[in-house]
C-alpha positions as CSV (number, residue, x, y, z in Angstrom):
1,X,39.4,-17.3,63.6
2,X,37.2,-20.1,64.7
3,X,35.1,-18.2,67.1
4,X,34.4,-15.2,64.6
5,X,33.1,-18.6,62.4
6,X,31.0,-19.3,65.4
7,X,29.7,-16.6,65.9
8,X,28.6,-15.5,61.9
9,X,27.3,-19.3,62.4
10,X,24.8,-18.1,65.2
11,X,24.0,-15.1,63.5
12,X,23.2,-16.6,60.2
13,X,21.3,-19.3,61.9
14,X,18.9,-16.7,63.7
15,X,18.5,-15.1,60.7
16,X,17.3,-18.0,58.8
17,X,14.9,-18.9,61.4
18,X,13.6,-15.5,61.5
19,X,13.3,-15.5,57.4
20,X,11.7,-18.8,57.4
21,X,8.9,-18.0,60.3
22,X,7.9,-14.9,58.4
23,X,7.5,-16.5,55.4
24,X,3.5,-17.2,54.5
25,X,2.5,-20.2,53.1
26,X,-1.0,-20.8,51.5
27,X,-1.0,-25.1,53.0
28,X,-1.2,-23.6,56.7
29,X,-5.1,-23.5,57.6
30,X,-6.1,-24.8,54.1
31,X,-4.8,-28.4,54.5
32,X,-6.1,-28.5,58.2
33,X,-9.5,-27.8,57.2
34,X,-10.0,-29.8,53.7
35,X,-9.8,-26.7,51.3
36,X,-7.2,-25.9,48.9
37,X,-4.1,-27.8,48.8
38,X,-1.8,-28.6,45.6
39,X,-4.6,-29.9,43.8
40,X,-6.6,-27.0,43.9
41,X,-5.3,-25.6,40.3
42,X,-4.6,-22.2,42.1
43,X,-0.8,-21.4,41.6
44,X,0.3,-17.8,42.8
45,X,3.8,-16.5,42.3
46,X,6.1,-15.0,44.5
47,X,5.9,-10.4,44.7
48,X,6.9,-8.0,47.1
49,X,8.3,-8.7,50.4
50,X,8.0,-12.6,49.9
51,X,10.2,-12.7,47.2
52,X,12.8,-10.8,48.9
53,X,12.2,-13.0,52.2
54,X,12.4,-16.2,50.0
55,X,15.9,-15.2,48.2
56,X,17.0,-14.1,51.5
57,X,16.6,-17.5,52.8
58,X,18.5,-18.4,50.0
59,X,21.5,-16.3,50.5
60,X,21.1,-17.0,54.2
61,X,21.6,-20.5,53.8
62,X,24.4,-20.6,51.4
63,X,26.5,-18.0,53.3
64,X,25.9,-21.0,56.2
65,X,26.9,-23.4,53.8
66,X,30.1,-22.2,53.1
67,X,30.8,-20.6,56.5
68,X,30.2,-24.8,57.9
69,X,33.2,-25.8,54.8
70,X,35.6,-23.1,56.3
71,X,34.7,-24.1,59.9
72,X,35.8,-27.2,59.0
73,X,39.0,-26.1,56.7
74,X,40.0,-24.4,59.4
């Protein structure tokens, strides 16, 4: 039981890293060079494929949550 844990642990963890780092953020190049930022009054909402990579994240990372508790139940 604990190494099929560890192992959905991996996997989950890869899988959030993978989410995350194809996720686009507008503060990469902006910031660095002086331009945009929070400030800028621009706001833009998630559509498409970044709102299913950003709710994916989410899932990701609560399915590691709760795999950590029973890791530890068990």
């Amino acid at each position: 039981m604990e190494s099929i844990l560890s192992i959905i642990q991996i996997i989950l963890s890869v899988l959030i890293v993978i989410a995350i780092l194809l996720q686009q953020t507008s503060a990469g190049f902006d910031g660095a060079l002086g331009g945009g930022g929070s400030d800028s009054g621009i706001t833009t909402t998630r559509r498409g494929l970044e709102k299913v990579l950003f709710y994916t994240t989410m899932v990701l990372g609560v399915l590691l949550i709760i795999t950590s508790i029973l890791a530890l139940v068990a």
